[in-house]
C-alpha positions, 0 to 999 in steps of 0.5 A, a space after each residue: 148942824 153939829 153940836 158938841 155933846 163932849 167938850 173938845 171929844 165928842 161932836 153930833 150931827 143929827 141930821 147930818 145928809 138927806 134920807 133919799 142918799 141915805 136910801 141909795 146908799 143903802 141899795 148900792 150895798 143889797 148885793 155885795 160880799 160880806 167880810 166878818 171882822 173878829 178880833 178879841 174885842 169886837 166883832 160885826 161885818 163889813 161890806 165889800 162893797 168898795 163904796 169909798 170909790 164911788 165918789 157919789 157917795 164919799 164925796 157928800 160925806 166928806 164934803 160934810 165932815 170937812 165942814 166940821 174937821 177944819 173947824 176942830 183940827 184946822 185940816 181936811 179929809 181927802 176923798 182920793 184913794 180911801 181905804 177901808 181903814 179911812 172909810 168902811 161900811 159896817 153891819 152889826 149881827 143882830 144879838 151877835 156884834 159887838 165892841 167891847 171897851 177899847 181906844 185907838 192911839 191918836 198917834 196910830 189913827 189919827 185925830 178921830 173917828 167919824 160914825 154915820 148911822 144909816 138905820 135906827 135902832 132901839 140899842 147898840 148904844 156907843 158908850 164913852 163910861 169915863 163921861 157917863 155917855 151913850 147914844 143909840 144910833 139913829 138914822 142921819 146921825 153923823 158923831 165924830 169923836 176924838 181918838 184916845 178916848 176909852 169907848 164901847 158899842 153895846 150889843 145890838 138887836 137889830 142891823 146898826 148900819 154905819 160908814 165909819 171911818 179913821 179919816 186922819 189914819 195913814 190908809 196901808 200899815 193899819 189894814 194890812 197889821 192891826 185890823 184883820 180882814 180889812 184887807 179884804 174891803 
């Protein structure tokens, strides 16, 4: 069930898909290439995995997100022909990763940004300091926030695995341009 945290920017599903997907998506993941992504504010990994080709897996997760973007924005999220900019799984590197204060462009990105939390933490909490907002990830929390709004991820202790993605964002001008090694996903 989503709850609006942030009037018309922030929305929160606490228990968002059930714990055995949760699981699997977290084994499909065990064996796969890591791509460190390091620009000037931010730096964490990514799997190269290419889960957003495993329909088994997108499909639930948009299917879901859907529910909630055509409430919002009155449009859906495809699940045909993602790219890592649209959908990504990440790791952060424990006391290493980090996000520092920063927005995406609505007109560049699109509408929002969806963060499926895949692990629990006790820190690494998304921090929106203009509302005097955080969060700490917990597992099966799924957030979908509004783009255009200045945001940060603090440093984490542990992994924080997420899927995350810009799901409005056009897939190729981003990955090749503004998000180094995104490419490589």
């Amino acid at each position: 069930m989503w709850q609006e945290e942030i009037k018309d920017v922030l929305w929160l599903n606490h228990n968002f898909l059930d714990d055995k997907f949760i699981d699997d998506v977290l084994s499909f993941s065990k064996n796969s290439g890591i791509v460190e992504i390091e620009q000037k504010d931010t730096h964490y990994e990514a799997y190269a995995d290419y889960l957003r080709a495993q329909k088994k897996y997108t499909k639930p997760i948009v299917d879901e997100l859907n529910k909630q973007y055509k409430l919002l924005f009155n449009k859906t999220a495809s699940i045909n022909g993602l790219s890592s900019l649209q959908f990504v799984k990440k790791r952060f590197v424990p006391n290493k990763s980090f996000y520092k204060l920063h927005k995406e462009l609505p007109t560049i990105y699109g509408e929002c940004v969806f963060m499926f939390y895949l692990t629990d933490e006790k820190d690494g909490d998304l921090v929106l300091p203009e509302f005097n907002y955080r969060i700490t990830p917990k597992r099966n929390l799924c957030v979908i926030m509004r783009t255009g709004y200045s945001h940060l991820v603090e440093n984490c202790s542990g992994e924080r695995i997420v899927i995350t993605g810009w799901s409005f964002a056009p897939p190729s001008r981003l990955t090749k341009n503004l998000r180094k090694n995104y490419d490589k996903l």
